[in-house]
GUSEMI-928280 format. One line per field, with one value per residue (C-alpha): residue in three letters; x, y, z. Coordinates in Angstrom, 1 decimal. Layout:
! GUSEMI-928280
residuo (ALA,...)
x (X,...)
y (Y,...)
z (Z,...)
END
This chain:
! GUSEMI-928280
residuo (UNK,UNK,UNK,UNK,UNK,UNK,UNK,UNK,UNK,UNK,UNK,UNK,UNK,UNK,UNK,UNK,UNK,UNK,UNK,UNK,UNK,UNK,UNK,UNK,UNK,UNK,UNK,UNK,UNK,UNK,UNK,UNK,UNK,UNK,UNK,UNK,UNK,UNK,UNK,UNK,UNK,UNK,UNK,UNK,UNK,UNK,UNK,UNK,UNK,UNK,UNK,UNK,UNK,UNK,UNK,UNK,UNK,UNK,UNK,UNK,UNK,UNK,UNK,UNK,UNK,UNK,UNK,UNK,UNK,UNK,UNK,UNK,UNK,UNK,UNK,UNK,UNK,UNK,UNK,UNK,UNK,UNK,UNK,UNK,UNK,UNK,UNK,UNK,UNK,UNK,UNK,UNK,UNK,UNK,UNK,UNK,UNK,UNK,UNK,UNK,UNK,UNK,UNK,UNK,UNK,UNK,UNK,UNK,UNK,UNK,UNK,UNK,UNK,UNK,UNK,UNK,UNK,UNK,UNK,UNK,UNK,UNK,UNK,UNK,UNK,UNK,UNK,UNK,UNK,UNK,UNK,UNK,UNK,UNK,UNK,UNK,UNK,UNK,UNK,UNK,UNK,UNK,UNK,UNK,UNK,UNK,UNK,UNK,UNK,UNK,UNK,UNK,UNK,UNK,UNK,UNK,UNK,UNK,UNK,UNK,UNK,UNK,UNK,UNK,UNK,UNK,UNK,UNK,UNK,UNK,UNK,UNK,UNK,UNK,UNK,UNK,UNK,UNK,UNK,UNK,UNK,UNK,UNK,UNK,UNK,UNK,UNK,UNK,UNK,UNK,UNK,UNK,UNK,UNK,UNK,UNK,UNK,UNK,UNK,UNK,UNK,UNK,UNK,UNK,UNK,UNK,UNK,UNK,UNK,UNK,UNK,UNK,UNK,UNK,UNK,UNK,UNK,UNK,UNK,UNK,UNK,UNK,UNK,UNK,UNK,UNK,UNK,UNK,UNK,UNK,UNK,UNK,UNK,UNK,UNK,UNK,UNK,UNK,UNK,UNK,UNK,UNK,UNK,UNK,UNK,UNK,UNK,UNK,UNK,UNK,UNK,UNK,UNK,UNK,UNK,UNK,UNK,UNK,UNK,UNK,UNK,UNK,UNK,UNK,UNK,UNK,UNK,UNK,UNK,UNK,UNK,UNK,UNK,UNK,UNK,UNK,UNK,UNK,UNK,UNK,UNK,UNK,UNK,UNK,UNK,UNK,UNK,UNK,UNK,UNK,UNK,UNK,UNK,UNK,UNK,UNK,UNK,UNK,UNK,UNK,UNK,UNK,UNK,UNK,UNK,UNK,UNK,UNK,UNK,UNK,UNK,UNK,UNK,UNK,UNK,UNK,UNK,UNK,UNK,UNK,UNK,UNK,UNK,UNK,UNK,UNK,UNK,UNK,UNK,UNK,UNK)
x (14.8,18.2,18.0,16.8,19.9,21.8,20.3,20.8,24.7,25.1,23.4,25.5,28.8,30.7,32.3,35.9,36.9,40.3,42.6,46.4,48.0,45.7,42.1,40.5,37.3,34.9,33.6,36.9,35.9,33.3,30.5,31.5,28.9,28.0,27.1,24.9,23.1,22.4,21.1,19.0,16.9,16.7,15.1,12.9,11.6,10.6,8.8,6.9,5.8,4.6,2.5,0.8,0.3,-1.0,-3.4,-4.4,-5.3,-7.7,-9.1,-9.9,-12.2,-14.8,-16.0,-15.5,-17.5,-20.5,-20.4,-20.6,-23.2,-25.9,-25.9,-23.1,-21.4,-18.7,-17.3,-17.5,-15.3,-13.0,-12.4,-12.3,-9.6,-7.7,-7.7,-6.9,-4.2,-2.8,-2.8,-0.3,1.5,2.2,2.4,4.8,7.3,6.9,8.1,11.2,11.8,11.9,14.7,16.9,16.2,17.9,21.1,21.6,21.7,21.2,23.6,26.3,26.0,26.2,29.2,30.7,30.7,30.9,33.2,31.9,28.9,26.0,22.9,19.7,16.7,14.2,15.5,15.1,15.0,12.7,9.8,11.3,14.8,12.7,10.3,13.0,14.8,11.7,11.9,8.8,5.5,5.2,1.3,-0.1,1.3,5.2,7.2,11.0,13.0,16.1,18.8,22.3,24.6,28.7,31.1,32.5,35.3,35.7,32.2,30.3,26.3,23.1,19.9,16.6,13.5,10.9,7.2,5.1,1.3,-1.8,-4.8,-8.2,-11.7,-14.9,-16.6,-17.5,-14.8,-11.0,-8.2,-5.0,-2.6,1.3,3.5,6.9,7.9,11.6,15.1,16.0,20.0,22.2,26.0,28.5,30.6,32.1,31.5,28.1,26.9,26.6,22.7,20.1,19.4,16.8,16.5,13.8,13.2,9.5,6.3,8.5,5.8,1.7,1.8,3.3,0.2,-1.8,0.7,3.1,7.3,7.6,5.6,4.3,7.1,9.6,12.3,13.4,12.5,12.3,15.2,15.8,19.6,21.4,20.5,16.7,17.5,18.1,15.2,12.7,13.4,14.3,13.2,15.6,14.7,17.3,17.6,20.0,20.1,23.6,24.9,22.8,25.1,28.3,27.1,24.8,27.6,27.5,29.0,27.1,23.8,24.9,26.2,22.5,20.7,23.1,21.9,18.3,18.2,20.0,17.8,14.3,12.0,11.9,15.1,15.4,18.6,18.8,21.7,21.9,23.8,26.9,24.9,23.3,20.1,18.5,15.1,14.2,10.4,10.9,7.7,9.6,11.0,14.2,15.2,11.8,11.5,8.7,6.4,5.3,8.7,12.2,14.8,17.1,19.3,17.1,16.9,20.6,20.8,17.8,20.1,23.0,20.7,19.9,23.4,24.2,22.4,24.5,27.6,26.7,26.0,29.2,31.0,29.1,28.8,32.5,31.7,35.3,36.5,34.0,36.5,36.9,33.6,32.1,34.8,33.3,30.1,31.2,33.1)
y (-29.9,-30.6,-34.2,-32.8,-30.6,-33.5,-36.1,-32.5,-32.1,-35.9,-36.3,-33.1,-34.4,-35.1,-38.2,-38.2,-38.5,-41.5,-40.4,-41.9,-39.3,-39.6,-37.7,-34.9,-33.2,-32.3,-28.4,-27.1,-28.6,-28.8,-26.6,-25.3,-26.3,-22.9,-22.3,-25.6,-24.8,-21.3,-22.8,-25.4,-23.2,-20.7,-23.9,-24.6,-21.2,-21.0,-24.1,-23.3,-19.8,-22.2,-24.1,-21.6,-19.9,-22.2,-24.4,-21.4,-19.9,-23.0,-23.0,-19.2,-20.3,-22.3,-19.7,-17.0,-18.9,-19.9,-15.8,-14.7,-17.5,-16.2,-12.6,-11.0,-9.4,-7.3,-9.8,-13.2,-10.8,-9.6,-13.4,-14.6,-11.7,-12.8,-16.7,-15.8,-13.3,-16.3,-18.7,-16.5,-15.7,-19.4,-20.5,-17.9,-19.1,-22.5,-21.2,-19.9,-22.8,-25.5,-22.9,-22.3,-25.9,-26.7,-24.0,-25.6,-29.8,-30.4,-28.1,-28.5,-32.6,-32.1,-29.4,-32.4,-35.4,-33.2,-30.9,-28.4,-28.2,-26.1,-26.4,-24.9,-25.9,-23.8,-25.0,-28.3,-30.0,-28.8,-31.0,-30.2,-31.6,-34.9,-35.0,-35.3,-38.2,-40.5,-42.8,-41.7,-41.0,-36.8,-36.9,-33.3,-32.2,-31.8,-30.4,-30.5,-28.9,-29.6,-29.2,-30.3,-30.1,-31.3,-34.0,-37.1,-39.0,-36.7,-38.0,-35.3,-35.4,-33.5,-34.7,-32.9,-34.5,-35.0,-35.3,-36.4,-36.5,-37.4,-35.5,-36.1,-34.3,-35.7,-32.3,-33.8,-36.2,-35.6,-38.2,-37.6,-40.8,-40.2,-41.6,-40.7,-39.4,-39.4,-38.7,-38.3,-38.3,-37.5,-38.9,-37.6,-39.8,-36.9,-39.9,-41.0,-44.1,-46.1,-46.6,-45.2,-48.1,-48.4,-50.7,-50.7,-52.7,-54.1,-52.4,-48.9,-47.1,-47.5,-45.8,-48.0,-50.5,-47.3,-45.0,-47.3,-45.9,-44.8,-42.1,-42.9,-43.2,-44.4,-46.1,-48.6,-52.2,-54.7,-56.7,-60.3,-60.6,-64.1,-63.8,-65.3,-63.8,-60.6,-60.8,-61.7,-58.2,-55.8,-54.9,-54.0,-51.8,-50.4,-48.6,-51.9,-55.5,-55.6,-52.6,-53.3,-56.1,-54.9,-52.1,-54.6,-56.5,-59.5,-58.0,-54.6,-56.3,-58.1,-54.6,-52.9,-56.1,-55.3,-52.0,-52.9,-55.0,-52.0,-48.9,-48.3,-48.0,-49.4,-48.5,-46.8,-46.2,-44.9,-44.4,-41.6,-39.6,-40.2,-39.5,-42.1,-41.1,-42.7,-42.3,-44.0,-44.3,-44.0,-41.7,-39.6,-36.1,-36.7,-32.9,-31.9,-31.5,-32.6,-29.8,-31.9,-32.4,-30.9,-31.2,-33.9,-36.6,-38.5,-35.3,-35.4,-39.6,-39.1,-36.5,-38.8,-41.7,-39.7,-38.5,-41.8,-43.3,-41.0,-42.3,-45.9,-45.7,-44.2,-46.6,-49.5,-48.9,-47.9,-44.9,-43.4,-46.4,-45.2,-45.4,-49.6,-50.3,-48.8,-50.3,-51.2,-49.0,-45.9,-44.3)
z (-9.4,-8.7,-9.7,-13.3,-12.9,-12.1,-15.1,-17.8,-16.6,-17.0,-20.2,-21.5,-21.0,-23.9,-25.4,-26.3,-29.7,-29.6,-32.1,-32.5,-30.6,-27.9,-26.8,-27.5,-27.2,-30.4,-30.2,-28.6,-25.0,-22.6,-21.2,-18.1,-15.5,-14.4,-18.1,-18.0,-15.0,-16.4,-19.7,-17.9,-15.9,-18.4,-21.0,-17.5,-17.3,-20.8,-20.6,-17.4,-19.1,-21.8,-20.0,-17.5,-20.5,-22.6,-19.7,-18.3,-21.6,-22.1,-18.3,-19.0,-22.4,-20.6,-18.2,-20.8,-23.5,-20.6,-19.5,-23.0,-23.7,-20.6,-22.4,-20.1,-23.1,-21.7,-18.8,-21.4,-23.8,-21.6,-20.1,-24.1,-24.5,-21.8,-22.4,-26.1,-25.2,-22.7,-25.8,-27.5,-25.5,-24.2,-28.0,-28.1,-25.2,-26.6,-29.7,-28.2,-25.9,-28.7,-30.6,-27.5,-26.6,-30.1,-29.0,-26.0,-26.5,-30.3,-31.5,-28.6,-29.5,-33.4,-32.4,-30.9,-33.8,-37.1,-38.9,-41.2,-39.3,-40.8,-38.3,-39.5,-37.3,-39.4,-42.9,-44.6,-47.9,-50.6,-52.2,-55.4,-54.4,-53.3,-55.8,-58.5,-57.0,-58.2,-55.2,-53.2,-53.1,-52.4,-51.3,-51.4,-47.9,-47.2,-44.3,-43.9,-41.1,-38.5,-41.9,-40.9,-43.3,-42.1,-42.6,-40.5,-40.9,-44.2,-45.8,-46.3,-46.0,-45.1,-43.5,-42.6,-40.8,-43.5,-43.4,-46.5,-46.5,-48.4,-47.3,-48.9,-48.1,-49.0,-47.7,-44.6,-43.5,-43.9,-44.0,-43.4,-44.4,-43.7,-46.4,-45.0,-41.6,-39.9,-41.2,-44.7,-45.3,-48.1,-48.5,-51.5,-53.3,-55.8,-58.6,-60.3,-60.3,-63.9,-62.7,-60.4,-57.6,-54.8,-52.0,-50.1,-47.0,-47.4,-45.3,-46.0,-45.7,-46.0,-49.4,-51.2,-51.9,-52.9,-55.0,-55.4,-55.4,-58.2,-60.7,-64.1,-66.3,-64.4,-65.6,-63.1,-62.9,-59.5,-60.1,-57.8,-56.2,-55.5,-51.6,-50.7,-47.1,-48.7,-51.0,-48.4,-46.7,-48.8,-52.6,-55.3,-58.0,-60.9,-64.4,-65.4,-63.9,-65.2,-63.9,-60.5,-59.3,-59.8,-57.2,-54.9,-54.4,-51.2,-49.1,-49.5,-49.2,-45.6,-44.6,-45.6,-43.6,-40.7,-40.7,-41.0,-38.0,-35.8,-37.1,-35.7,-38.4,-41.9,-44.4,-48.3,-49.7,-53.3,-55.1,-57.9,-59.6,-57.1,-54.0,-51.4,-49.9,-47.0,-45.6,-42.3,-41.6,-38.2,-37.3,-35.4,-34.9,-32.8,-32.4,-30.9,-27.6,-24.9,-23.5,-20.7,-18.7,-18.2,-20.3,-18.8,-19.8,-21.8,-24.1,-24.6,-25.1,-27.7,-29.9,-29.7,-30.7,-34.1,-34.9,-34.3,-36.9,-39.6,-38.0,-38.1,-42.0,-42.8,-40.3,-41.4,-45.0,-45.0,-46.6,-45.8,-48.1,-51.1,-53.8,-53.0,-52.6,-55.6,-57.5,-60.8,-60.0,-61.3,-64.1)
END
């Protein structure tokens, strides 16, 4: 136990943020370690309560459904009772462990990279706001949660964990295809763009060679850039050709390979109406915890990892420097 301790407090710590003047510490400082300790066993108690709960929920079923089974009404009822009333009440504590989990590390890290943070783990983007963006495949099944909303290095943006899903019954078999899961993040430019633009690194997605991108009508068309090294991995699609390149510029499309080749899962950026979405089919949930061990370190390295990847597109994408590298892209 104390080694978890040990890996938690470690993975907690915070990184300084350099500035000219010297260093200083995002979120107005760092947890004390009494607090941490406190926090850590209080996330350990509500996961062990989740698991006897849950286990011995299920261990009680058996015996309660062979009771009821052999004609011994009121015991096999009673057992089935009690396994069912364990089941909630584990499902329950789980409940609240994954929500104080999210108080303790994900909000303390996002505390310490963002300004103007907004951290909603229950919200998320709506299938509407998606849906009219054009760029995906919504499937009949949709799930968003984890909504951040703040700014770094004074770019604002949002992002929400997304899940899109086709499910299809034949009466006696269902099938269940995912067409999108991982983060999907929004950056503001303040200016549109002359044309809506997609690039899409290729295998985003198993959907795509059934629905295809796009819905009927859509206006876009795959255009072919200058790079063949570019072309081979990603796919272009915009309202104009003309007014394509002057946003896909060189060394924008060796920025967006960089970033391809550092980010785990396949890549979509979109640019419309002034505002760069990116969707990273990752098939993951970053900001969900694991039932099955104590929180520790790798918890903490696994949030950074996520807020990391908004950092990297603004650093990488210069997205501080908007203004010069859309010039000639917007009005």
């Amino acid at each position: 136990m104390f080694r978890e301790i040990g890996n938690f407090l470690t993975g907690a710590e915070s990184n300084p943020v350099q500035e000219e003047k010297g260093t200083r510490w995002k979120g107005g400082g760092l947890m004390s370690v009494d607090k941490r300790v406190v926090s850590w066993l209080e996330l350990q108690k509500l996961r062990t309560q989740a698991l006897w709960g849950i286990f011995g929920g299920i261990a009680l079923l058996i015996p309660g459904a062979a009771v009821f089974i052999t004609g011994r009404m009121v015991p096999g009822v009673l057992l089935l009772l009690t396994a069912l009333g364990a089941l909630i009440w584990g499902f329950t504590r789980s409940n609240r462990y994954t929500k104080s989990y999210k108080d303790v590390i994900v909000r303390t890290a996002l505390e310490r990279t963002f300004d103007d943070l907004v951290f909603d783990p229950e919200a998320g983007f709506s299938r509407a706001m998606l849906a009219e963006t054009r760029m995906i495949a919504m499937g009949n099944r949709y799930h968003s949660d984890d909504f951040v909303s703040g700014s770094y290095q004074g770019v604002p943006f949002q992002r929400a964990d997304v899940l899109i899903q086709q499910v299809t019954s034949t009466g006696k078999t269902t099938t269940v295809v995912t067409l999108f899961k991982g983060p999907w993040m929004i950056f503001d430019f303040g200016k549109p763009f002359r044309c809506d633009l997609q690039v899409t690194e290729r295998g985003f997605g198993s959907n795509r060679k059934h629905t295809g991108l796009f819905g009927l009508g859509a206006t876009m068309t795959e255009i072919k850039t200058e790079s063949a090294a570019f072309n081979e991995r990603f796919r272009v699609f915009a309202e104009s050709e003309h007014e394509a390149f002057y946003l896909l510029t060189p060394a924008l499309m060796e920025r967006i390979r960089t970033l391809a080749a550092h980010v785990d899962g396949k890549l979509m950026l979109c640019f419309i109406d002034g505002r760069l979405h990116v969707a990273v089919y990752s098939n993951k949930n970053e900001f969900e915890p694991s039932l099955f061990r104590a929180p520790d370190r790798r918890d903490t390295e696994r949030v950074q990892a996520s807020i990391g990847l908004i950092t990297t597109f603004v650093s990488t994408l210069k997205l501080t420097e908007n203004i010069m590298l859309w010039k000639g892209s917007v009005e």
